[in-house]
C-alpha positions in Angstrom: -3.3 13.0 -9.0 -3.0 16.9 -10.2 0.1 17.2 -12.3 1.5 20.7 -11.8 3.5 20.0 -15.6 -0.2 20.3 -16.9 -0.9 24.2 -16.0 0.8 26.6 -17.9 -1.0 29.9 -16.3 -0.9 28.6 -12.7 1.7 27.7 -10.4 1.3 24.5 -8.5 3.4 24.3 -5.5 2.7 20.4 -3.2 3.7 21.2 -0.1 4.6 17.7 2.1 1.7 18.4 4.9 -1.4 18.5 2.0 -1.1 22.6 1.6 -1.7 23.1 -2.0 -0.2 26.4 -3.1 -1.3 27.5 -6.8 -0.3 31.1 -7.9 -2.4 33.1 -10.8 1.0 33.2 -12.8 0.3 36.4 -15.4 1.7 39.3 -13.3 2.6 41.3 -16.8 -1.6 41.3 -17.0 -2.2 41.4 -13.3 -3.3 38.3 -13.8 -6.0 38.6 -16.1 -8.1 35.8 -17.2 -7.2 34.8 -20.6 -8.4 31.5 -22.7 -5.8 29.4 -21.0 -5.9 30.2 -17.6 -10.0 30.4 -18.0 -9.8 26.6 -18.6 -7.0 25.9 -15.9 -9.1 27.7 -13.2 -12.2 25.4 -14.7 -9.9 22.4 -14.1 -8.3 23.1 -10.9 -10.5 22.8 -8.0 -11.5 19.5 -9.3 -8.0 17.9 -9.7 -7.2 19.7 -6.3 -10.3 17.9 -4.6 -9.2 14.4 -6.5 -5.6 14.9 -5.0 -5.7 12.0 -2.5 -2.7 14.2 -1.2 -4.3 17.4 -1.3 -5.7 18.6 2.0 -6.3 22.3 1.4 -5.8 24.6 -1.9 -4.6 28.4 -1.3 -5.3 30.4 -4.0 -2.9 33.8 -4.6 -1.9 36.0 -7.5 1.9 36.6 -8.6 2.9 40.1 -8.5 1.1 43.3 -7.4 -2.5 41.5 -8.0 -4.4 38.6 -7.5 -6.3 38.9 -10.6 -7.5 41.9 -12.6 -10.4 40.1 -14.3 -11.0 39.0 -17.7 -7.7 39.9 -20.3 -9.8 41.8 -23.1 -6.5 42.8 -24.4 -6.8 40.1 -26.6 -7.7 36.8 -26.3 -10.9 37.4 -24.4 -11.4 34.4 -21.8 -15.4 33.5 -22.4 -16.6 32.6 -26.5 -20.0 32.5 -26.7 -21.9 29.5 -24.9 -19.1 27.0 -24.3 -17.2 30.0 -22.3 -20.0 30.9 -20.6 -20.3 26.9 -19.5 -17.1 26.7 -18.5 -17.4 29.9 -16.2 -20.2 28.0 -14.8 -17.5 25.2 -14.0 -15.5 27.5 -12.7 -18.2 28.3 -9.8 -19.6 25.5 -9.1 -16.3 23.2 -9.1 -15.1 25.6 -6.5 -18.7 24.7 -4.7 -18.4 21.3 -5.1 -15.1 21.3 -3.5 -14.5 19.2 -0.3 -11.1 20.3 1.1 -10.7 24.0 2.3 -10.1 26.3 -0.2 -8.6 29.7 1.0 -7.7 32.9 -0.9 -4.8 35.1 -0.4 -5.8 38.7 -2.1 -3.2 41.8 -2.3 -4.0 44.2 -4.8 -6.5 44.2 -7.7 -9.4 41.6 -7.6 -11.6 42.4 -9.9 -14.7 40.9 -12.3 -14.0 37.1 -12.5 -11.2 37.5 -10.0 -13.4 38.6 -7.1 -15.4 35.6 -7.6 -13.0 33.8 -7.4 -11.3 35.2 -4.5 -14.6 35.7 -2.8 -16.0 31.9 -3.9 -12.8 31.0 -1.1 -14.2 29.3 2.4 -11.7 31.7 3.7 -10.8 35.1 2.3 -7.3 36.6 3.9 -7.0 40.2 1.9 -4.5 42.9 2.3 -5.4 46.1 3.8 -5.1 48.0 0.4 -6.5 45.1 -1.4 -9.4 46.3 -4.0 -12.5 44.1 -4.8 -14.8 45.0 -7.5 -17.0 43.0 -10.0 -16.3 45.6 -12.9 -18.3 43.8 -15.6 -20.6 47.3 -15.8 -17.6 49.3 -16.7 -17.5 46.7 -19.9 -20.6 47.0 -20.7 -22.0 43.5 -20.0 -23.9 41.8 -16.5 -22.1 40.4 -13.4 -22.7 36.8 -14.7 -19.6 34.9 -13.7 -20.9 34.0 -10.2 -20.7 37.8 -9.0 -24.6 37.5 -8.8 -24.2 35.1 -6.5 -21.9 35.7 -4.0 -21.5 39.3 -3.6 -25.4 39.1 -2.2 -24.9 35.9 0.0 -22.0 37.5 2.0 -23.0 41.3 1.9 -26.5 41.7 1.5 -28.5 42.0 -1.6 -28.8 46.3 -1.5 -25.1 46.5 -1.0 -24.1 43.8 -3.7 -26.6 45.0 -6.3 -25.2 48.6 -5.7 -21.5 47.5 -6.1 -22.3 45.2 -9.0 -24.6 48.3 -10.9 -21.8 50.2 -10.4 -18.3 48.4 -10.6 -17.4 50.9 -7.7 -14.3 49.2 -5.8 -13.9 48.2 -2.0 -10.9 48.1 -0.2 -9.5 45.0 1.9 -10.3 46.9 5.1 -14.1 47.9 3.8 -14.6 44.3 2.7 -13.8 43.0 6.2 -16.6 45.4 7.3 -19.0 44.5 4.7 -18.3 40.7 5.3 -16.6 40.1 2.5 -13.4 38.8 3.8 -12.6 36.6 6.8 -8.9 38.7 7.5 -7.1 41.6 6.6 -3.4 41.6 7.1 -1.1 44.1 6.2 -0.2 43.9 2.5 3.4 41.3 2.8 1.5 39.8 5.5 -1.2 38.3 3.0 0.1 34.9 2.0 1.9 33.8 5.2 -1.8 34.4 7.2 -3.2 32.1 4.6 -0.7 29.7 4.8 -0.7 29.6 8.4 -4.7 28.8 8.7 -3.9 26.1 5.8 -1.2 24.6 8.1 -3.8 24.3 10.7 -6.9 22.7 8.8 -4.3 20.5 7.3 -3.2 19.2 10.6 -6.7 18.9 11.9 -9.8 16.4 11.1 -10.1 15.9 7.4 -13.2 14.9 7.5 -14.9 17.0 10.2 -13.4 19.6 8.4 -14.9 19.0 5.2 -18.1 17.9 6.8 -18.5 21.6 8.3 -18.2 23.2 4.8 -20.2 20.5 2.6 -23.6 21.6 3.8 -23.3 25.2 3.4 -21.8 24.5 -0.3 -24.6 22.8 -0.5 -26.7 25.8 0.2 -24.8 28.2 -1.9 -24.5 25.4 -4.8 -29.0 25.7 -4.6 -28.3 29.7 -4.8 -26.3 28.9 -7.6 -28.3 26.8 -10.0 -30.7 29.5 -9.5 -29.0 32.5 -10.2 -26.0 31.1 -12.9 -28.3 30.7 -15.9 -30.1 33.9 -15.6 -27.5 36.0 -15.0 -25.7 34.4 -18.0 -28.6 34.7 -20.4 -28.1 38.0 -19.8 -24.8 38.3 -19.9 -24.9 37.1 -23.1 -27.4 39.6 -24.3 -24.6 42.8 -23.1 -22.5 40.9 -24.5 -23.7 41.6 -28.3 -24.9 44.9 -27.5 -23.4 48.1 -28.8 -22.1 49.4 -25.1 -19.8 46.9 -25.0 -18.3 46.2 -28.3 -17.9 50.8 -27.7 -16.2 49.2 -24.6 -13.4 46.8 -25.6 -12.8 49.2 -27.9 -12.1 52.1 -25.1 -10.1 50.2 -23.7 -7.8 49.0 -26.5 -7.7 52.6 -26.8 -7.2 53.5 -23.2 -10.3 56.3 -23.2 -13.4 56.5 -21.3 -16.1 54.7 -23.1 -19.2 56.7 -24.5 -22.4 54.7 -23.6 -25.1 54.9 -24.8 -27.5 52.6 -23.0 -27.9 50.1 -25.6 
């Protein structure tokens, strides 16, 4: 049974119809993924799916985001291989999930946060929400998963443009891309969420997770595909010169100076 003593970055709230509420819980960071919450995240859609209890997890962000991305303010959440593996859990756990799993997006989602928002069966965003897999801007790949759902739910010209880029989307541009299933107003975000999670908790458990399973399934195949080239290339950015030049930008809060290498 998932013990909500056990998280320290992520709020666990049991509600008494099966709703499981868990909050990103950095909001000085926007959320950021640092080492800790990089393992929680890793661990949560398991223990969430092993919850006899649990009939559907709702994912949010405290504060004015739902998660800003990677925290390279510091303690940078991926190390080499065993980071990148457990990035891979982090996808692929949320794949192999059987019970609904729905985000709730206000604000920034960015780099490994819009996966993780976007990885969702359902995606409720705020109208001034912003998506964006920034991992460009750092210098390194998309290889946290962006690869492979950015193209599945928007098209593969659109996604590799946003993804070359970083350029953001708004809640109300993602709708119309396909990348979310609602957009609320902003204070609306959560209660829409929760009020679809009421629903698929009162209905057919099984029915319900029998209608997701197979498409998992397909995205899972997409997956296996996609995850270890994208983070054998990941890895390569990630000792090049463009991105040590970036974590050092932005510890300095200046524009980074590429220089394509």
């Amino acid at each position: 049974m998932l013990d909500p003593e056990r998280f320290e970055t992520i709020l666990i709230e049991k509600r008494d119809n099966g709703v499981l509420l868990a909050t990103l819980n950095r909001p000085e960071r926007l959320n950021a993924v640092n080492g800790v919450m990089h393992t929680e995240l890793a661990n949560l859609a398991r223990e969430a799916d092993n919850d006899g209890d649990v009939k559907v997890l709702v994912l949010t962000g405290a504060g004015r985001a739902f998660c800003a991305g990677g925290d390279f303010s510091g303690d940078s959440p991926i190390s080499g291989r065993s980071g990148l593996k457990e990035t891979g859990e982090i996808v692929n756990l949320m794949l192999d999930c059987s019970i609904p799993v729905i985000s709730a997006v206000k604000g920034y989602a960015m780099g490994l946060g819009a996966t993780i928002a976007l990885l969702a069966d359902i995606v409720v965003a705020g109208k001034t929400a912003t998506f964006a897999d920034t991992h460009v801007n750092m210098g390194i790949g998309a290889g946290d998963g962006g690869q492979v759902i950015w193209p599945l739910l928007m098209g593969v010209n659109r996604a590799k443009y946003y993804l070359m880029t970083g350029d953001r989307i708004t809640g109300e541009d993602a709708e119309r891309a396909g990348l979310v299933n609602f957009v609320v107003e902003d204070d609306e975000v959560l209660d829409k969420a929760l009020e679809i999670a009421d629903r698929l908790a009162a209905g057919p458990g099984l029915a319900i997770s029998a209608s997701k399973v197979g498409i998992n399934a397909y995205i899972k195949m997409v997956s296996n595909l996609v995850l270890p080239v994208s983070f054998a290339q990941e890895m390569q950015t990630f000792r090049s010169a463009d991105a040590g030049e970036a974590v050092k930008a932005f510890q300095e809060k200046r524009t980074p100076d590429f220089k394509g290498h």
